[in-house]
MMTF fields as JSON, N, C-alpha, C and O atoms, coordinates in Angstrom:
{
  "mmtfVersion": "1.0.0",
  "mmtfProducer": "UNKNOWN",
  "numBonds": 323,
  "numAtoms": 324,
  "numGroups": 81,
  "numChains": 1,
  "numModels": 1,
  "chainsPerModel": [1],
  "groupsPerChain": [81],
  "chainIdList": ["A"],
  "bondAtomList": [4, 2, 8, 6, 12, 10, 16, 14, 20, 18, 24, 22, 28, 26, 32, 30, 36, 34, 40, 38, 44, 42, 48, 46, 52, 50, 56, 54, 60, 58, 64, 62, 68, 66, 72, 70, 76, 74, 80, 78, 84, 82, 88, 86, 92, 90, 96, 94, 100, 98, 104, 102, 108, 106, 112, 110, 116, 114, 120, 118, 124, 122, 128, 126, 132, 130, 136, 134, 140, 138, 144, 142, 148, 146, 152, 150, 156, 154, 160, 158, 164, 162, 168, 166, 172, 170, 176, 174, 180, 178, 184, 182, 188, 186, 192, 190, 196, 194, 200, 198, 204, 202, 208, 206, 212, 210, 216, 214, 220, 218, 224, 222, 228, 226, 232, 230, 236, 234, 240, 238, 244, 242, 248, 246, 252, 250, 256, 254, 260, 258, 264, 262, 268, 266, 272, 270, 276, 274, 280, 278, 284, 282, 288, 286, 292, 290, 296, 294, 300, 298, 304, 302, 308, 306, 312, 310, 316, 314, 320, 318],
  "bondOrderList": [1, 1, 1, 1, 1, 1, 1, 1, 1, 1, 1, 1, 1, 1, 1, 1, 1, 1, 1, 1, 1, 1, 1, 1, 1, 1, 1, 1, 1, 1, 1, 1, 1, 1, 1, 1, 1, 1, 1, 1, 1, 1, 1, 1, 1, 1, 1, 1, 1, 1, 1, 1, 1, 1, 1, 1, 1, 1, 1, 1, 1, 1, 1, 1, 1, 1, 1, 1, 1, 1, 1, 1, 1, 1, 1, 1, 1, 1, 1, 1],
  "groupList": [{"groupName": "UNK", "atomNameList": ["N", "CA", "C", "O"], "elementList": ["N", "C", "C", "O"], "formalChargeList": [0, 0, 0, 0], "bondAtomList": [1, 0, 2, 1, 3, 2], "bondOrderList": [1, 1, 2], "singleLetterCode": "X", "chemCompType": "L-PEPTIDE LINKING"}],
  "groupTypeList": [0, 0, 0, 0, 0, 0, 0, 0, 0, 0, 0, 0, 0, 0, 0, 0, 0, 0, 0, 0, 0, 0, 0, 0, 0, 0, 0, 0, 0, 0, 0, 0, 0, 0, 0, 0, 0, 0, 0, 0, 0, 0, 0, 0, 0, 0, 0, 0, 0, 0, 0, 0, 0, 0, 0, 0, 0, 0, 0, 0, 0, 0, 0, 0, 0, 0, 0, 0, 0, 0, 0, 0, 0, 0, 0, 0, 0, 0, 0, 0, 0],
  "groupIdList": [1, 2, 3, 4, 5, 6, 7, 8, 9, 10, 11, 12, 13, 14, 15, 16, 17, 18, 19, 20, 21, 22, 23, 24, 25, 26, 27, 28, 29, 30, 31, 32, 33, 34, 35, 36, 37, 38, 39, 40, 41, 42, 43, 44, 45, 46, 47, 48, 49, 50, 51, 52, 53, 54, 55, 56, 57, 58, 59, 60, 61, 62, 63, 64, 65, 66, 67, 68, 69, 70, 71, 72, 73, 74, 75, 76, 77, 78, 79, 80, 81],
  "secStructList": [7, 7, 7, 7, 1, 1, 7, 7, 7, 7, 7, 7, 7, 7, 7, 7, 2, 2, 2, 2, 2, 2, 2, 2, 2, 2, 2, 2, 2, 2, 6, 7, 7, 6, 6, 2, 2, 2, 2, 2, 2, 2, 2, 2, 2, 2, 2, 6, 1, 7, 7, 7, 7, 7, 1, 1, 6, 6, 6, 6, 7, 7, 6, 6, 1, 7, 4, 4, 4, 2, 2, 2, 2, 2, 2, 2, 2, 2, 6, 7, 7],
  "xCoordList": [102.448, 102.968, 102.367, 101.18, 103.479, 102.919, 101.817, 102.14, 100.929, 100.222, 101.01, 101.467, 100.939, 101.497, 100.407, 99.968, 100.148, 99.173, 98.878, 99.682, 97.675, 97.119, 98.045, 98.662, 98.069, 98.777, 98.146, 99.028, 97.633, 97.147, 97.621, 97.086, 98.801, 99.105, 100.763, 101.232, 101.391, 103.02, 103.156, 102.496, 104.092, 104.368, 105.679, 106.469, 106.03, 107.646, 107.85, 107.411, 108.595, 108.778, 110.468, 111.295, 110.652, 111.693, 112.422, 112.134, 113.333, 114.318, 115.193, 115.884, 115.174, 116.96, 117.635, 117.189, 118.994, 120.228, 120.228, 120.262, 120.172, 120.452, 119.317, 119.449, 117.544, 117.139, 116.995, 116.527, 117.489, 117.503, 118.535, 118.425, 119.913, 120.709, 120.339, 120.876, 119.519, 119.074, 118.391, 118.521, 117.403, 116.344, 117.31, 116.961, 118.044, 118.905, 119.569, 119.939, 120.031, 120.22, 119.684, 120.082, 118.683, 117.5, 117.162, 117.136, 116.946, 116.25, 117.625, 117.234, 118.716, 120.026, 120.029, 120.388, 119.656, 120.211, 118.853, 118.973, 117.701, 116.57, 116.125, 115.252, 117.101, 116.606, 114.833, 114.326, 114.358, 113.247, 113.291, 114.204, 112.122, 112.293, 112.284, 111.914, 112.956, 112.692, 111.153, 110.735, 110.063, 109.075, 108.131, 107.041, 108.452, 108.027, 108.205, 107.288, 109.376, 109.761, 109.009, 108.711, 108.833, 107.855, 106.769, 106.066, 106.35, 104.766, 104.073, 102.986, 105.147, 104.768, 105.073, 104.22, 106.062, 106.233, 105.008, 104.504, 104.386, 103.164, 101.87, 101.083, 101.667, 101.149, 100.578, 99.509, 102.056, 101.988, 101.765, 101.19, 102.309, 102.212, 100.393, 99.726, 100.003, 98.449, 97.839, 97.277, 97.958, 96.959, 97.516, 96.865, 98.331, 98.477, 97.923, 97.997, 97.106, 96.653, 95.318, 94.973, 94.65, 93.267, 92.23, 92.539, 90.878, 90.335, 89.565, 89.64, 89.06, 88.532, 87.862, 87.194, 87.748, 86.13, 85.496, 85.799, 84.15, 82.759, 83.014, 83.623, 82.585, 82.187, 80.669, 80.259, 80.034, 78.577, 77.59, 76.46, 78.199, 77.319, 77.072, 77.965, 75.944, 75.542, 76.009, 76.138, 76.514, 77.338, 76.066, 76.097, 75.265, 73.859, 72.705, 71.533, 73.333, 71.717, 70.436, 70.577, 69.717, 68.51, 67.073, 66.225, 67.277, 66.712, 64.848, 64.162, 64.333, 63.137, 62.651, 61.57, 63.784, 63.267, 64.317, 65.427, 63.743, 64.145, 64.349, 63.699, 65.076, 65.613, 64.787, 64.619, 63.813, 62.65, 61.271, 60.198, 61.535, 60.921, 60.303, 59.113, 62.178, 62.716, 61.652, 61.279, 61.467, 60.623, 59.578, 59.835, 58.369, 57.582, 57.332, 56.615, 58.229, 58.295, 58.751, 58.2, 60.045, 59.928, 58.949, 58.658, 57.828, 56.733, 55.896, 55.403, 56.068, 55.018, 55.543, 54.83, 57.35, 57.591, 57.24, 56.612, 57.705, 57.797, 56.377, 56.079, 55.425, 53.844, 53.674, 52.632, 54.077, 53.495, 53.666, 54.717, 52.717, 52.312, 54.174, 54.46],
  "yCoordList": [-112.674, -111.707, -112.029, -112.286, -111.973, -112.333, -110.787, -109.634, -111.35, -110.358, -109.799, -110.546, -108.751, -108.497, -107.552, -106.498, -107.846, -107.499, -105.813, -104.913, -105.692, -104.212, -103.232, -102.227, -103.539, -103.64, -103.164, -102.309, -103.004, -102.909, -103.253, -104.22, -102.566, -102.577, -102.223, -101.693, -102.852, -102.172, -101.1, -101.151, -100.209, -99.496, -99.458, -99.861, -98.884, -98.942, -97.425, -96.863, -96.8, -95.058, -95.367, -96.096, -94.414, -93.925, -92.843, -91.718, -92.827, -91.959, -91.231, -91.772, -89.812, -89.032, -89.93, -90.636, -89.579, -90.664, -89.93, -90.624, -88.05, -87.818, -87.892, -87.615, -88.465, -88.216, -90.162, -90.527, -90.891, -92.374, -92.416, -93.3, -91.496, -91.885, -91.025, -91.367, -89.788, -89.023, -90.181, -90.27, -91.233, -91.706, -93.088, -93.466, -93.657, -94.573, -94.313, -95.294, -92.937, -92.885, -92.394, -92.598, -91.72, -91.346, -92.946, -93.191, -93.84, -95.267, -95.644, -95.89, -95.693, -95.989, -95.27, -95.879, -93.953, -93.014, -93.238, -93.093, -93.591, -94.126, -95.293, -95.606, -95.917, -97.541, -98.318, -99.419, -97.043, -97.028, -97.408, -96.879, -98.611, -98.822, -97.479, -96.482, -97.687, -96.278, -96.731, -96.006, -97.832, -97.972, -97.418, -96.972, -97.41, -96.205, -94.972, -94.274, -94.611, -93.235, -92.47, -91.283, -93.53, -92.845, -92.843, -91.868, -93.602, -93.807, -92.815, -92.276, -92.626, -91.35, -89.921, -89.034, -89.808, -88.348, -88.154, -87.031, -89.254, -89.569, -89.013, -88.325, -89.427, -89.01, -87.601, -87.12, -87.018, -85.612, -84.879, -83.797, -85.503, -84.494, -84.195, -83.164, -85.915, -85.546, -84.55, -83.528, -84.866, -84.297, -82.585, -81.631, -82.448, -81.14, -80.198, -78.97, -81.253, -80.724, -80.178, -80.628, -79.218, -78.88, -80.076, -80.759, -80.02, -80.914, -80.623, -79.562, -81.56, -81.089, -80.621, -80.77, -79.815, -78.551, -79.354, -79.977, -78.899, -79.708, -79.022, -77.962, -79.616, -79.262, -78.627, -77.689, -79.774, -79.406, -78.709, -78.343, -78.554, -78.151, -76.639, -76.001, -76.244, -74.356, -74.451, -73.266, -75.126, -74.721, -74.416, -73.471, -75.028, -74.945, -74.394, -74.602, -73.497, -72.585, -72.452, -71.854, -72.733, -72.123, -71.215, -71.364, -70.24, -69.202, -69.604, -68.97, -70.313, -70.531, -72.098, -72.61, -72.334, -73.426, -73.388, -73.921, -72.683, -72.627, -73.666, -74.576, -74.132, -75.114, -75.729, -76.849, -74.878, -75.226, -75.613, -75.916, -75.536, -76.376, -77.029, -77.262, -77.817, -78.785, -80.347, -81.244, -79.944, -81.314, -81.522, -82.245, -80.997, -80.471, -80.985, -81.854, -80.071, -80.176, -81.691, -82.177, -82.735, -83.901, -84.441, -84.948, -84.516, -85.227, -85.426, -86.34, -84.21, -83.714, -84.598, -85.307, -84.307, -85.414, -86.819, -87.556, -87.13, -88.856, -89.053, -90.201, -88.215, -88.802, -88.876, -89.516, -88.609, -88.195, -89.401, -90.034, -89.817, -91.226, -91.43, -92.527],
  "zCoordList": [-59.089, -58.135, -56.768, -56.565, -55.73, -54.482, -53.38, -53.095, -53.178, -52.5, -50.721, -49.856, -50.708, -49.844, -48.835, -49.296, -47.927, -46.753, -46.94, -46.695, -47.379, -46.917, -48.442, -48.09, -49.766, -50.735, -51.995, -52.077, -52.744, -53.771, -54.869, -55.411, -55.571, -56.68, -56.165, -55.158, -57.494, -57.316, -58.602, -59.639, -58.288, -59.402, -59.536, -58.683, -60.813, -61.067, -61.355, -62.359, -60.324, -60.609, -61.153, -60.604, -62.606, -63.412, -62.537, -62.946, -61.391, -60.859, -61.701, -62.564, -61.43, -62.061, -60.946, -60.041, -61.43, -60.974, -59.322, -58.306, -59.308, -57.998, -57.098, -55.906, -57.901, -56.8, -56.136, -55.058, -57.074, -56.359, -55.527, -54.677, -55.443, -54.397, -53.529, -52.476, -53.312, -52.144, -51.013, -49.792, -52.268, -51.669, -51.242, -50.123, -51.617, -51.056, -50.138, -49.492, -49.644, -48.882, -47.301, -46.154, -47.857, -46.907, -46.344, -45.138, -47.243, -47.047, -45.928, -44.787, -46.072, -45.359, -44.137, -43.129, -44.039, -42.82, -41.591, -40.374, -42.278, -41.395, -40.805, -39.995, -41.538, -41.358, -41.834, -41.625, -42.546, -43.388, -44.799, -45.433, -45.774, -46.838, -47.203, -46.584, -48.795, -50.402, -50.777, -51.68, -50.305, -50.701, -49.581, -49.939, -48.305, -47.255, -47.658, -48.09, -47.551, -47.932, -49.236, -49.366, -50.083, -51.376, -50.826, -51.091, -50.129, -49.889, -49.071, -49.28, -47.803, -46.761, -47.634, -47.645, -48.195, -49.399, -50.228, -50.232, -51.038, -51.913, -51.316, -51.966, -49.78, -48.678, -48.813, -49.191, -48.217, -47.946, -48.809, -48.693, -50.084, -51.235, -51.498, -51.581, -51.581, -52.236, -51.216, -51.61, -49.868, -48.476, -48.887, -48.46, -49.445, -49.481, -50.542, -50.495, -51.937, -53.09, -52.326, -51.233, -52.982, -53.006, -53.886, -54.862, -53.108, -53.377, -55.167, -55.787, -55.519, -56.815, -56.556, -55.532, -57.417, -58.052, -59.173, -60.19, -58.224, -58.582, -60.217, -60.357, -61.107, -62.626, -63.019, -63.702, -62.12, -62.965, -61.998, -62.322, -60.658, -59.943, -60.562, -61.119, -60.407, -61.264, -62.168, -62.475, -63.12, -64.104, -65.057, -65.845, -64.973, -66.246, -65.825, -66.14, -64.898, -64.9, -65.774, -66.84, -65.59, -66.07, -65.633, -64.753, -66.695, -66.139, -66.207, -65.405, -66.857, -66.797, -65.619, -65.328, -65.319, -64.041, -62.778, -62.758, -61.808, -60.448, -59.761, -60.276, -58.598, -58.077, -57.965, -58.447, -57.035, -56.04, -56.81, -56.288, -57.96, -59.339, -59.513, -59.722, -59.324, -60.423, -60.267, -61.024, -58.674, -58.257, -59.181, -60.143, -59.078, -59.513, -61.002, -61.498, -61.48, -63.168, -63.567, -64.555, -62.633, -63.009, -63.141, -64.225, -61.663, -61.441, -63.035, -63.695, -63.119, -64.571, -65.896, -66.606, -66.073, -67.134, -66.842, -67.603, -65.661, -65.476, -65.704, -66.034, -65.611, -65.381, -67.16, -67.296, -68.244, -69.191, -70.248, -70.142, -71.306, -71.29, -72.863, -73.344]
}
């Protein structure tokens, strides 16, 4: 496969029949590729998701070791033979 400048990877998207001729013709009425047109839509769509939520941050509280600790109490494991 030939590399194509600033590129990564190709993919192959499975179209319904009406939305490949929307996009054929969107690609026609702009004088813009259907591989632009996905790419700037792809775009907008992600910039518009919310970002992930952290998992582990607080999730494991513990009530017998405080943040302000935690230092502390490593020092103590890592030192221990």
């Amino acid at each position: 496969m030939a590399t194509i400048y600033g590129m990564e990877r190709k993919t192959t998207l499975y179209l319904p029949e009406d939305l490949a001729v929307a996009l054929r013709e969107a690609a026609r009425r702009t004088g813009a590729s259907q591989a632009d047109i996905v790419r700037e839509a792809l775009r907008r769509h992600l910039a518009e998701q919310p970002p992930p939520a952290l998992r582990s941050l607080g999730a494991g509280e513990d009530v017998e070791l405080r943040a302000s600790e935690s230092e502390a109490w490593l020092r103590g494991e890592w030192e221990r033979p």
